[in-house]
C-alpha positions as CSV (number, residue, x, y, z in Angstrom):
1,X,58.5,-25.5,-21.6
2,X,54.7,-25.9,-23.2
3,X,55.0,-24.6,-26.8
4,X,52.3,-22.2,-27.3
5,X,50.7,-24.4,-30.1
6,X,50.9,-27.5,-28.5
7,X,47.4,-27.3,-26.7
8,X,45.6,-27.0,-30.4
9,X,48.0,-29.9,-31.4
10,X,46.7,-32.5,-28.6
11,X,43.3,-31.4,-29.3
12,X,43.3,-32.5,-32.6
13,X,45.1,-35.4,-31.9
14,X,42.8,-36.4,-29.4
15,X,39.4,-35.7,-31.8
16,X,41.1,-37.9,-35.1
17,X,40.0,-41.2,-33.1
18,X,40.1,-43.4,-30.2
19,X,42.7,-42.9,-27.3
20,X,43.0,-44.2,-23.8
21,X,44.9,-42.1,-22.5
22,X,47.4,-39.3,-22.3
23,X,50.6,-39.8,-20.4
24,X,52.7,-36.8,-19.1
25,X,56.2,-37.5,-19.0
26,X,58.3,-34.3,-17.9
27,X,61.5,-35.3,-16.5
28,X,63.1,-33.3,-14.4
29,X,60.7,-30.3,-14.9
30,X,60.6,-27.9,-11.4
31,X,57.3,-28.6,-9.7
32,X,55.6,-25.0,-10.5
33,X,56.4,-25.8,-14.3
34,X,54.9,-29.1,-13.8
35,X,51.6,-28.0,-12.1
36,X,51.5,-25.2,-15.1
37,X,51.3,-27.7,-17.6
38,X,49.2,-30.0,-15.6
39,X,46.8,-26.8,-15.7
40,X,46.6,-26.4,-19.4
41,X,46.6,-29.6,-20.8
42,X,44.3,-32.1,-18.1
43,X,40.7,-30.0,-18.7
44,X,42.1,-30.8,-22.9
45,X,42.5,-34.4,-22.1
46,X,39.6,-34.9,-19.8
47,X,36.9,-33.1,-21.5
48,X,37.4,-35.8,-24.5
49,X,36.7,-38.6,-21.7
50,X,40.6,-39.5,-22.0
51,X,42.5,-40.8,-19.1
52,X,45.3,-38.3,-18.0
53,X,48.3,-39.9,-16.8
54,X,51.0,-38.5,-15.2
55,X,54.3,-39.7,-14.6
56,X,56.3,-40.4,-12.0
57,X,54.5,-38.6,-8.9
58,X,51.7,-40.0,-7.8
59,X,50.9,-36.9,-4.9
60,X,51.2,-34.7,-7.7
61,X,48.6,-36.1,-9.7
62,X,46.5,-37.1,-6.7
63,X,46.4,-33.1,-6.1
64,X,46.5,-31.8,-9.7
65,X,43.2,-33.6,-10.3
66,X,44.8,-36.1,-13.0
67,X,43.1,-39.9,-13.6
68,X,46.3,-41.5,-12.2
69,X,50.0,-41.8,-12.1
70,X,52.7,-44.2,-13.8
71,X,55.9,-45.0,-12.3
72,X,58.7,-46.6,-13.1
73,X,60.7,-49.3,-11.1
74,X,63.3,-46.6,-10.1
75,X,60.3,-43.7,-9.2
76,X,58.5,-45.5,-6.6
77,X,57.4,-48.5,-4.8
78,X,53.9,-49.9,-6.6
79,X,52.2,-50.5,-3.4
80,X,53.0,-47.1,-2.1
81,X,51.8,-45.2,-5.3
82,X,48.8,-47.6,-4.3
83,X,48.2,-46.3,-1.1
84,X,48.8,-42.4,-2.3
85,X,46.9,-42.5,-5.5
86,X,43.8,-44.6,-4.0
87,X,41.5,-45.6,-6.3
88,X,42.9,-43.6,-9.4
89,X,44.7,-45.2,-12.0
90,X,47.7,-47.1,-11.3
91,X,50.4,-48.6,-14.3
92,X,53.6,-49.5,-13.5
93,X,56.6,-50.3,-15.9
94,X,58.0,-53.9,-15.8
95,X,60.4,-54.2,-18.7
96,X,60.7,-57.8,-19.7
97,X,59.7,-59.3,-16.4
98,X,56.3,-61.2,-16.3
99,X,58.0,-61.7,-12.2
100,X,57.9,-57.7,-11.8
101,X,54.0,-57.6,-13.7
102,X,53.0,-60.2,-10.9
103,X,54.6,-58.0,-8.2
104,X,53.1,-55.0,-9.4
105,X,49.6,-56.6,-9.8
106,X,49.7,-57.9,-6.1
107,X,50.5,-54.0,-5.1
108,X,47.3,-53.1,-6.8
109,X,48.4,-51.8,-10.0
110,X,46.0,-51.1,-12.7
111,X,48.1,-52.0,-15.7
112,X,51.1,-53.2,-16.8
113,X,53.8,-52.1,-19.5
114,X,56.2,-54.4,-20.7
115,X,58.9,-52.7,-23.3
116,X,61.1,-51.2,-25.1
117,X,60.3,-53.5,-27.4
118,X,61.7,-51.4,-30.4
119,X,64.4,-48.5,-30.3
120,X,63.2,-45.4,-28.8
121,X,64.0,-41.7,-29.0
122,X,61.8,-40.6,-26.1
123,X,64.3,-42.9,-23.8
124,X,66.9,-46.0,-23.3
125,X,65.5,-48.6,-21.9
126,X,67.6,-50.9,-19.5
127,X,67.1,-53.9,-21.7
128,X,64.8,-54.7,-24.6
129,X,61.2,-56.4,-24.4
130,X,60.8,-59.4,-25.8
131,X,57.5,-60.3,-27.6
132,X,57.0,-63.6,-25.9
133,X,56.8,-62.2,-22.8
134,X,53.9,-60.0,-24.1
135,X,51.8,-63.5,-25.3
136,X,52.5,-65.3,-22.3
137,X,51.2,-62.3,-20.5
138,X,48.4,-61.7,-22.5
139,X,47.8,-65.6,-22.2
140,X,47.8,-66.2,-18.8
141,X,46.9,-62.8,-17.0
142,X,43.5,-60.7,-16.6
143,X,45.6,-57.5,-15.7
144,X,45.9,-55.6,-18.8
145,X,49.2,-55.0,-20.8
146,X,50.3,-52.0,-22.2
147,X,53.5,-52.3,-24.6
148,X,55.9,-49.3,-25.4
149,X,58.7,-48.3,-26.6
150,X,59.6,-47.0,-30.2
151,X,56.0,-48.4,-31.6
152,X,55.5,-47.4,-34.6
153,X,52.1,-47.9,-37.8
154,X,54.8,-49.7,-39.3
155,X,55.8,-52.1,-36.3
156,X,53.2,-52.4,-34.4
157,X,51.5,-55.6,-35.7
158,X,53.4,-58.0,-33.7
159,X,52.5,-56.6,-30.2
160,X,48.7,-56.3,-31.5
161,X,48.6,-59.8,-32.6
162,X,50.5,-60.8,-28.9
163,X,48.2,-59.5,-27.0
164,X,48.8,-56.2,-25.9
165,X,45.5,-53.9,-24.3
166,X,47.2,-51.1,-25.6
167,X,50.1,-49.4,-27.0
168,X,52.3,-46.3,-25.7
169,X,53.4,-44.5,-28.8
170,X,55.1,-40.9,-28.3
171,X,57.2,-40.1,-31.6
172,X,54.5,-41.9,-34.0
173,X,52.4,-39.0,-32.8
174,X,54.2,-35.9,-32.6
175,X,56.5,-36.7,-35.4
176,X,54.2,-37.6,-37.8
177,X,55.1,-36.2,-41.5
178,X,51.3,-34.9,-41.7
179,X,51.0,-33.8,-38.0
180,X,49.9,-35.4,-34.8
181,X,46.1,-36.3,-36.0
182,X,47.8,-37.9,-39.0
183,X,49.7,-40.0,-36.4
184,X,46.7,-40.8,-34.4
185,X,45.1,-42.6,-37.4
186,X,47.7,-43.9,-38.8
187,X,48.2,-46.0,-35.1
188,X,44.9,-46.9,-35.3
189,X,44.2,-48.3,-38.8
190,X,47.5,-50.3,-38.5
191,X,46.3,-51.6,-35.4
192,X,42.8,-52.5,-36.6
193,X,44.6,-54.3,-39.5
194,X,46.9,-56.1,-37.3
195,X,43.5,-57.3,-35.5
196,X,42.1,-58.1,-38.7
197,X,45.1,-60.4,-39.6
């Protein structure tokens, strides 16, 4: 399942500027596949002081070493992944639902991430994000906001200027014409212009 270039790929990503973190989203992947690629791509991730995130199963992460775990509203309950994960790095999806964000935060979640807010290729969301819900957040909240779905160098001014603490891109990256390190700073000098707007 790990493409035998792909290691080299996220290193250089990582090294052509400033990311957060790395989120591993394997659906459906048997566990010993899981824990394989856990193995090879974690020490990459960590040893460039980037958060590695891995979705879905917070025991897993909890005993594969990883920073934290993200779930969805579907995976498992936040408080729960609270209680397993303890005081590693919590995010939780809420869609378009500053009501779920609240819930999630109560449950101790770390972060928030409110999306799609654009079409994606990686998934379908159940409904689409809407950007007000990202500025009222962003507004009103301390807990920080991560949006994502189908972001984009080209897109992603809006969500910058709203308020978002971050932004989840996946095809951006990987897809890039020039290659993943192209993709990385592209994200980032559109970002920094949409700050400077």
């Amino acid at each position: 399942m790990l493409a035998a270039d792909f290691p080299r790929a996220l290193a250089s990503a990582l090294d052509a500027g400033d990311v957060a973190a790395v989120q591993l989203r394997l659906k459906n992947a048997p566990a010993a596949e899981l824990e394989r690629v856990i193995g090879a791509l974690r020490p990459i991730v960590q040893s460039r002081d980037v958060a590695f995130i891995l979705n879905d199963d917070p025991a897993l992460a909890r005993r594969t070493g990883c920073d934290g775990a993200h779930v969805g509203q579907t995976d498992m309950p936040a408080r729960e992944a609270r209680k397993i994960l303890g005081d590693l790095t919590l995010g939780v999806t809420c869609h378009n639902s500053r009501h779920l964000a609240m819930e999630a935060g109560e449950a101790g979640a770390d972060y928030v991430a409110f999306g799609a807010f654009y079409p994606s290729a990686t998934k379908a969301p159940p409904a689409m994000a809407e950007i007000e819900t990202l500025q009222i957040w962003a507004g009103t909240m301390e807990l920080p906001c991560v949006a994502i779905g189908g972001i984009t160098a080209e897109n992603c001014a809006p969500l910058v200027r709203a308020g978002a603490d971050f932004l989840a891109v996946s095809h951006a990256v990987w897809a890039h014409p020039q290659g993943p390190a192209a993709g990385v700073r592209a994200m980032l000098a559109a970002m920094e212009a949409s700050n400077a707007l």
